[in-house]
DRENKE-657236 format. One record per residue (C-alpha): residue number from 1; x, y, z; residue in one letter. Coordinates in steps of 0.1 Angstrom, whole numbers, plus 2048, in hexadecimal, padded with zeros to 3 digits. Layout:
ATOM;NUM;X;Y;Z;a
...
This chain:
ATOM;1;2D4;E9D;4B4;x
ATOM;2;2BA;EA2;49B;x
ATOM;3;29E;E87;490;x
ATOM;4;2A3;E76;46E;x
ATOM;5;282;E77;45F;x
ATOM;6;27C;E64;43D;x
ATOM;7;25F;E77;42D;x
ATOM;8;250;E68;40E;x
ATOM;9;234;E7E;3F4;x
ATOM;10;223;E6C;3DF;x
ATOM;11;213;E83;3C1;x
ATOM;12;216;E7E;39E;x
ATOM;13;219;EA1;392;x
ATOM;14;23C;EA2;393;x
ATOM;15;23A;ECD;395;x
ATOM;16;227;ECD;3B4;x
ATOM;17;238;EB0;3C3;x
ATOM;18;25A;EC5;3C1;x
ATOM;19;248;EE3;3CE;x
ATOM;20;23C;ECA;3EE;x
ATOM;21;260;EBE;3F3;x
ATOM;22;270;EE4;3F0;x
ATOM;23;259;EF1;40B;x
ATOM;24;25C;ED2;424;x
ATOM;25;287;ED7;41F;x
ATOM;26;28E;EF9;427;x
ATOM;27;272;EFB;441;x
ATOM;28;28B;EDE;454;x
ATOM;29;2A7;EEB;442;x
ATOM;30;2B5;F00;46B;x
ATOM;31;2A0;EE7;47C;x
ATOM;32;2AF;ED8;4A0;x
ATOM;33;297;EC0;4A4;x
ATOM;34;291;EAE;480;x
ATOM;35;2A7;EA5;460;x
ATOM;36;28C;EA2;444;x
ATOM;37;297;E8B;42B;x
ATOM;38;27A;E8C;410;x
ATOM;39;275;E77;3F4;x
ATOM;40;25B;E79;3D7;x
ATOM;41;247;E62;3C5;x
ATOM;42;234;E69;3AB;x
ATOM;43;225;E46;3A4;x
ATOM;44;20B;E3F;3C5;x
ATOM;45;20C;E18;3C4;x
ATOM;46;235;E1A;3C1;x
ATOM;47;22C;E34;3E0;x
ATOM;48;217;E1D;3F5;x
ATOM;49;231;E00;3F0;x
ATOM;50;247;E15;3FE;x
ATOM;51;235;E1D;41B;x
ATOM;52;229;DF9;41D;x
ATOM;53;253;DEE;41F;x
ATOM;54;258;E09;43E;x
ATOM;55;26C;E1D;426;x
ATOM;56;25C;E3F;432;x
ATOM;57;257;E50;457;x
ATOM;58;239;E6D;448;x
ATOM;59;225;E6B;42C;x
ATOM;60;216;E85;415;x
ATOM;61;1FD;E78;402;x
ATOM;62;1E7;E83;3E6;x
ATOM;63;1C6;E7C;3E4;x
ATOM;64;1BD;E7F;3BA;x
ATOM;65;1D2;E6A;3A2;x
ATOM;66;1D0;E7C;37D;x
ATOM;67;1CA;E66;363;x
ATOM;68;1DF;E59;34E;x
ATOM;69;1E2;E47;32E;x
ATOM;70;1DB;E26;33D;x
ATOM;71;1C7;E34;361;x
ATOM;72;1AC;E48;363;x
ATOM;73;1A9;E63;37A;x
ATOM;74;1A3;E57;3A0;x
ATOM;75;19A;E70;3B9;x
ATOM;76;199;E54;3D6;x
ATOM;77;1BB;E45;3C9;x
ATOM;78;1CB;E53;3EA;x
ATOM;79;1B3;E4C;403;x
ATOM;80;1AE;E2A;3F5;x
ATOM;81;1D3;E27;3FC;x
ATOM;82;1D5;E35;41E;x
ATOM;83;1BC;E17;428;x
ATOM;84;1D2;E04;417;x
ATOM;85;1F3;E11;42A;x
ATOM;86;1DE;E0C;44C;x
ATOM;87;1DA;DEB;444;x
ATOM;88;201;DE6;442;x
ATOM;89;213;DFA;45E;x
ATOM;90;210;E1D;46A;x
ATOM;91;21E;E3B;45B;x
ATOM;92;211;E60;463;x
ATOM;93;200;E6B;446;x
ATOM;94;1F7;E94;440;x
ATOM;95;1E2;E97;421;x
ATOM;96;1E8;EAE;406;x
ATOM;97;1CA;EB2;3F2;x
ATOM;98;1B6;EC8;3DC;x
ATOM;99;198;EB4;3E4;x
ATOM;100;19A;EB2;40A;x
ATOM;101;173;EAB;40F;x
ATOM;102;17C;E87;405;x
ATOM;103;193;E7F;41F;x
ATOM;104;18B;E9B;43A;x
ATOM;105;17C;E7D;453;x
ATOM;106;19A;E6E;452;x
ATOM;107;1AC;E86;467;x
ATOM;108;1BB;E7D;484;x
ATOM;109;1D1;E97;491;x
ATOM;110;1EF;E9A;495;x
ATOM;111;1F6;E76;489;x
ATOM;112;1DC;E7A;463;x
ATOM;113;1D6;EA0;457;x
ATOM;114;1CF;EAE;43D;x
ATOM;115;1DC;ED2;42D;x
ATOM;116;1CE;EDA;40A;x
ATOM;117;1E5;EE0;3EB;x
ATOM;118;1DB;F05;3EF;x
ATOM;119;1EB;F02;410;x
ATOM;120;208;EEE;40B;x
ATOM;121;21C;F09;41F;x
ATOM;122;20E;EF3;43E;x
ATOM;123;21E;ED3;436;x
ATOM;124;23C;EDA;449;x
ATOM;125;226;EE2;467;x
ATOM;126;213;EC2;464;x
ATOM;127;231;EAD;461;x
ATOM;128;241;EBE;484;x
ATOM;129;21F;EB4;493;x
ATOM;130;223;E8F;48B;x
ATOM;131;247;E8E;494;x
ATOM;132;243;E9E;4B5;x
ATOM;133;227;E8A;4BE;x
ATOM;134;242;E6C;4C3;x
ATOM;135;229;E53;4B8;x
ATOM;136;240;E46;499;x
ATOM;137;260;E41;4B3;x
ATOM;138;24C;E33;4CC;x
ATOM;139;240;E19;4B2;x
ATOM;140;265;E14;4A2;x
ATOM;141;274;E13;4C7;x
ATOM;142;25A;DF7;4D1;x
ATOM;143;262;DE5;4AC;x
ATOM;144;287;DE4;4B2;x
ATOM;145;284;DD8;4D6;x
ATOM;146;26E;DBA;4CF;x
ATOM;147;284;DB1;4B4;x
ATOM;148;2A4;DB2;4CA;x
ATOM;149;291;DA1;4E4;x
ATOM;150;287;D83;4CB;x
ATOM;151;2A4;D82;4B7;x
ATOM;152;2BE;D80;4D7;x
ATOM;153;2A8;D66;4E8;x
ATOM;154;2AC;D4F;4C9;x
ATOM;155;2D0;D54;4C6;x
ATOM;156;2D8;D4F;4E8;x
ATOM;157;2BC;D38;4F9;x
ATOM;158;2AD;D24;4DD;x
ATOM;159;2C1;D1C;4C3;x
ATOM;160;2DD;D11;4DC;x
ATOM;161;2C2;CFD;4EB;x
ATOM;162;2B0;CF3;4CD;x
ATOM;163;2AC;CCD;4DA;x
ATOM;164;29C;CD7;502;x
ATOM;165;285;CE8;4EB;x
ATOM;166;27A;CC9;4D8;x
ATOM;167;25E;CAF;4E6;x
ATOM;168;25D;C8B;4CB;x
ATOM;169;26E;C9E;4AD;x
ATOM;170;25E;CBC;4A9;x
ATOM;171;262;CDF;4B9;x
ATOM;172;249;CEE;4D6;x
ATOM;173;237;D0B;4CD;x
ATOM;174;252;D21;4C7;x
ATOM;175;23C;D3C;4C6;x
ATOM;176;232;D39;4EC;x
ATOM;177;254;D3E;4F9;x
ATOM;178;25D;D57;4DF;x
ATOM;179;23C;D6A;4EF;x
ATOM;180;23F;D62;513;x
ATOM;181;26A;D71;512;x
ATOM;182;258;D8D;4FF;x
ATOM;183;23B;D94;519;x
ATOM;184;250;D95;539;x
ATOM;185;26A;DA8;52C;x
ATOM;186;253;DC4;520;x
ATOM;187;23C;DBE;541;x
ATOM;188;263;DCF;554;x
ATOM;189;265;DE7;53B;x
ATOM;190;23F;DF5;542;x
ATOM;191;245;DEF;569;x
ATOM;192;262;E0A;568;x
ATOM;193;248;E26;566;x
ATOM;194;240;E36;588;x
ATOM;195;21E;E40;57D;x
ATOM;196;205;E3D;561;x
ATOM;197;1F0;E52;54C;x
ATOM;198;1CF;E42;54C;x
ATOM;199;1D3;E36;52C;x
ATOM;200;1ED;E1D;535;x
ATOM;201;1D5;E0A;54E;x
ATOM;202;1BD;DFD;530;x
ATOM;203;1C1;DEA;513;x
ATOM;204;1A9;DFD;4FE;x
ATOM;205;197;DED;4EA;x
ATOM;206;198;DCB;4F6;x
ATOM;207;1B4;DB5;4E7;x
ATOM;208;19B;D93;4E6;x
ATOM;209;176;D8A;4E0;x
ATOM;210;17B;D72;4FF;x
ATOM;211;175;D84;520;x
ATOM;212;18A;D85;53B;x
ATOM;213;191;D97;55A;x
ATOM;214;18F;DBB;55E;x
ATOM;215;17C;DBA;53E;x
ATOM;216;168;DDD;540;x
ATOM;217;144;DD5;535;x
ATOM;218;12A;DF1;52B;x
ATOM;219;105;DE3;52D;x
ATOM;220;0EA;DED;518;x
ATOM;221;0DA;E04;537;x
ATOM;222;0FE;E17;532;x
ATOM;223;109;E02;552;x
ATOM;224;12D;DFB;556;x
ATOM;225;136;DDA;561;x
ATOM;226;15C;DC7;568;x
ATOM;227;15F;DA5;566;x
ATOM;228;172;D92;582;x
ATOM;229;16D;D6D;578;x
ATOM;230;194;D61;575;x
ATOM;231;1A1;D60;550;x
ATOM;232;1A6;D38;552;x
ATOM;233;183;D33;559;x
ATOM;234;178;D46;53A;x
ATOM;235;193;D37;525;x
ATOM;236;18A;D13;52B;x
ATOM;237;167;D1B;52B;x
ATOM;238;162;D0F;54F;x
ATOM;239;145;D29;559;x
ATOM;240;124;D2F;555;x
ATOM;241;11E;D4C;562;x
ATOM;242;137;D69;563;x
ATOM;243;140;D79;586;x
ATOM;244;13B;DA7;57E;x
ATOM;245;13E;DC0;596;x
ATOM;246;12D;DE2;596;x
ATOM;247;13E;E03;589;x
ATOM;248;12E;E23;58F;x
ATOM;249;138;E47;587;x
ATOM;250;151;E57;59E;x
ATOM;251;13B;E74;5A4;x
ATOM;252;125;E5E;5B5;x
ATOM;253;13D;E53;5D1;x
ATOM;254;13B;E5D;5F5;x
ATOM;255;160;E66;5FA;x
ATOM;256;15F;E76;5D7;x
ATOM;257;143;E8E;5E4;x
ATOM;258;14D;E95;606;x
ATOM;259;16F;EA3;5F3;x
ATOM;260;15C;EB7;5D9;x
ATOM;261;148;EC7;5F8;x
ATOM;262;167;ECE;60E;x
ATOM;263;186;ED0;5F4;x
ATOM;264;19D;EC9;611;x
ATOM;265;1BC;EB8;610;x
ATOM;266;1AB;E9F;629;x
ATOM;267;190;E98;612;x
ATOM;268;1A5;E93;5F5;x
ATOM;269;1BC;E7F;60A;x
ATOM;270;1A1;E69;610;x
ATOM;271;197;E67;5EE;x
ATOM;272;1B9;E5E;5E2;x
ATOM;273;1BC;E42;5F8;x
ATOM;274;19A;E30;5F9;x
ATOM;275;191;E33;5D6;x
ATOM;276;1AE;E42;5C0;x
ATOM;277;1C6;E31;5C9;x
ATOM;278;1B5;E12;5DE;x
ATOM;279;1C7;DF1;5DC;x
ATOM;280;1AF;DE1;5F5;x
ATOM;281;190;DE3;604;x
ATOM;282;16C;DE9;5ED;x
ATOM;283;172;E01;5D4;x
ATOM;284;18F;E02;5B1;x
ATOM;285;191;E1F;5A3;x
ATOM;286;18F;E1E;579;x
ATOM;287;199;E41;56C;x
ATOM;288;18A;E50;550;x
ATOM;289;195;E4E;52A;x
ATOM;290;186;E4D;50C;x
ATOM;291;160;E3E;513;x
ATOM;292;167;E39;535;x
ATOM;293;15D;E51;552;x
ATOM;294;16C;E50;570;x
ATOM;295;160;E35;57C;x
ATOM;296;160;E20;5A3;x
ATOM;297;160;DFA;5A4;x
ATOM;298;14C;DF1;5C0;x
ATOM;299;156;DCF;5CD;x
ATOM;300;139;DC9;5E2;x
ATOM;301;124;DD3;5C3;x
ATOM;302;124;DAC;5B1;x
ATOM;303;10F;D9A;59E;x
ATOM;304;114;D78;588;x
ATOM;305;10A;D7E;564;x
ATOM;306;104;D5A;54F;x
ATOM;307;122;D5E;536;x
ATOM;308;10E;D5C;515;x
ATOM;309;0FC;D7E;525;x
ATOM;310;11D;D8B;526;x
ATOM;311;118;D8E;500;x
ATOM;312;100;DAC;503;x
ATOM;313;114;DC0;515;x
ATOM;314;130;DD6;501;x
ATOM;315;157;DD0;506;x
ATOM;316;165;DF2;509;x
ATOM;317;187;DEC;514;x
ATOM;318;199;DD3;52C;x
ATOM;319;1B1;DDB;549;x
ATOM;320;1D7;DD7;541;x
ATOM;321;1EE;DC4;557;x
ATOM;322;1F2;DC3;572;x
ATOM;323;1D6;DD8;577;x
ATOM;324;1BB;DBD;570;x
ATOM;325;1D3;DA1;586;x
ATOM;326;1D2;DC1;5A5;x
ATOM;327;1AE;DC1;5A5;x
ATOM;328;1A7;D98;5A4;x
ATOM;329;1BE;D9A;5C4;x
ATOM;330;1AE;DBA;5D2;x
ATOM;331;189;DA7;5CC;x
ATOM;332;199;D88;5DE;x
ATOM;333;1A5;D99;5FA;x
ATOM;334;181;DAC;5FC;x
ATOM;335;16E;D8F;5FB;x
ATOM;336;181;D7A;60F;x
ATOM;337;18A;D8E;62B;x
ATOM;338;184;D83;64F;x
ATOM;339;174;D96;66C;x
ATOM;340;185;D93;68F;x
ATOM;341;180;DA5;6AF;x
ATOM;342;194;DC4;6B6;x
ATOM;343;1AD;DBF;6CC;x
ATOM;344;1A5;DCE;6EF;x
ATOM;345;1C7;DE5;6EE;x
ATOM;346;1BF;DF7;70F;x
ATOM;347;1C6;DD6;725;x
ATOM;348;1E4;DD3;70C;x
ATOM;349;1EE;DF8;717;x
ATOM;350;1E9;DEE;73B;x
ATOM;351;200;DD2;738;x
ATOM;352;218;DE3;72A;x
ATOM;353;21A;DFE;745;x
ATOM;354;21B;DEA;75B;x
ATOM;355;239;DD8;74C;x
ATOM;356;24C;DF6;749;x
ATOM;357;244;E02;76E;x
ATOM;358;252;DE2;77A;x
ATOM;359;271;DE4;768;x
C-alpha cells in the first residue's frame, strides 16, 4: 500500500511553481512506495499557515519573495519562515532556491535540504529522502497514540468518575493523571524492544535544568562525571553536596585491552559481561553517541560535589528509564554488598560421599 504524502510548495511565481508540482507528479506518478499529493501556494504567509495547521507532510520552500505592489522584495522571506514553521511543529522542508548561500547552514539531511531552482530535477529525490527516513510517521504515529491514550482515559475513567476525582469542590490536577496513564503506558510500549540502539538509552539533551540521576556531566578538564544522588533529594532540595561517580574512556579499561590484545571469543566474552553488558558489580557501561565516547562508570570511582559546583559542570545528556533507575540499584548493590567467608565445599563434598556410600 502506498504512503499518502501531502506535499505543499510555497513560491509565488505561479510558472515555476507549476513547473515544481509537474516534476514532483510524474516522478511518483509508478511509484510503490508514495502517492504525492502536491499542492501550491503562491502566497508564503497563506503557505506557512498551512504548515502551521498540519495541513502538509513535505515542504518546498522558496527562499526570495518578489516584490510586489504592496511588499518589497525579501530574500530571507523563506528562511525567516522556516524558523517560524520550527517554532510550530515539524515538517521536512527541502529548499528550492536560487540563492542557496542564505539558507545552505540550515541543512540537515535528509529531514532540511536544499536543491537549487537550476536543479529542481532533484526535488523528487529529496522528497523520497525525507519520506524514507520515517521521521514524519514516527512523529504522526506517536501523535495519534497519545491522543487515543488521553482521550479513551477521559471517556472511560474520568468523566464516569468525575466526583472520586474531586477534593472540596474543585478538580485534582487533572493533568497528573492524564500524564502518569500516559507515562506507563508508553514505558510498555518502549519495553517491547529486545534491544536498543544507543540512542534510546539517553535523553539527549537533558529534558530539565534540575539534575537528577544518571545525569551525564562533562567538567571543565573534559572529565565526565554521572550523578547518583536520588532525584527526590534534588527535587526537594534536601542536599548539599551531590553524590558523582567517575567515567573514563573505554579504551582505558583492563578487560577492554586484554580483548583488543587477544581478539578471542574469551576476551570479548569477558568484556561483554563485566562491562557491556554489566548489571552488577563496579563498572556500567555508557555507549557512545553524539558527544559521548564510549565511556565506563566506575562505581568505586566517587566523589561528593557541593551541588551549586555542579553548576560548572556541562549537562550533556541524561540516562533514560530505566537505565538511570538500573544504575541507582546497581550502585546500591555495589556499595552495599557484604563480604562472607567462602564456604569450605571440600568438607561439604566429603559429607556428601559419605552420605551416598552409606545409602
Amino acid at each position: 500500500m502506498r504512503q499518502v504524502v501531502r506535499i505543499l510548495i510555497i513560491e509565488d511565481q505561479a510558472a515555476l511553481a507549476a513547473d515544481a508540482q509537474r516534476e514532483i507528479e510524474e516522478a511518483f506518478e509508478d511509484s510503490d512506495e508514495i502517492e504525492a499529493q502536491v499542492l501550491v501556494v503562491t502566497d508564503f504567509d497563506e503557505g506557512f499557515q498551512k504548515v502551521r495547521d498540519g495541513e502538509s507532510d513535505v515542504v518546498v520552500l522558496d527562499v526570495r519573495r518578489d516584490a510586489t505592489a504592496s511588499t518589497p522584495e525579501d530574500d530571507t522571506a523563506g528562511h525567516a519562515g522556516y524558523l517560524d514553521i520550527k517554532k510550530a511543529r515539524f515538517a521536512p522542508i527541502v529548499f528550492w532556491t536560487a540563492l542557496p548561500e542564505k539558507v545552505s547552514h540550515e541543512e540537515m539531511p535528509p529531514l532540511v535540504t536544499v536543491v537549487t531552482k537550476e536543479d529542481t530535477e532533484k526535488l523528487p529525490a529529496a522528497i523520497a529522502a525525507a519520506v524514507a527516513s520515517r521521521a514524519l510517521v514516527t512523529i504522526n504515529e506517536i501523535e495519534q497514540h497519545v491522543a487515543s491514550v488521553l482521550t479513551e482515559h477521559m471517556w472511560n475513567e474520568l468523566a464516569p468518575n468525575w466526583t472520586e476525582y474531586v477534593v472540596d469542590g474543585e478538580s485534582a490536577d487533572i493533568a497528573q493523571v492524564l500524564l502518569s496513564r500516559l507515562a506507563r503506558i508508553l514505558d510498555d510500549r518502549r519495553e517491547e524492544a529486545s534491544a536498543s540502539h544507543p540512542s534510546h538509552r539517553y535523553v539527549y539533551p537533558p529534558a530539565s535544568a534540575r539534575r537528577a540521576p544518571g545525569d551525564i556531566l562533562r567538567a571543565s578538564d573534559q572529565g565526565w562525571w554521572v550523578t547518583l544522588t536520588p532525584a527526590c533529594d534534588f527535587a526537594q532540595d534536601k542536599v548539599k553536596f551531590a553524590l558523582l561517580a567517575r567515567a573514563d574512556l573505554l579504551e582505558s579499561n583492563a578487560r577492554y585491552q586484554k580483548w583488543v590484545e587477544a581478539k578471542s571469543k574469551g576476551a570479548w566474552n569477558e568484556l561483554e559481561r563485566n562491562v557491556l553488558k554489566a548489571t552488577q558489580g563496579r563498572y556500567y557501561y555508557l555507549p557512545g553517541f553524539r558527544d559521548i565516547p564510549e565511556l565506563v562508570l566506575d562505581l568505586e570511582n566517587v566523589r561528593a560535589v557541593a551541588v551549586d559546583e555542579l553548576g560548572a559542570m556541562e549537562p550533556v545528556a541524561s540516562l533514560a528509564s530505566p537505565f538511570s533507575e538500573a544504575l541507582l540499584v546497581q550502585h546500591s548493590q555495589f556499595r552495599g554488598r557484604i563480604g562472607v567467608p567462602d564456604l569450605d565445599v571440600s568438607l561439604v563434598q566429603a559429607r556428601l560421599l559419605s552420605s551416598s556410600t552409606t545409602d
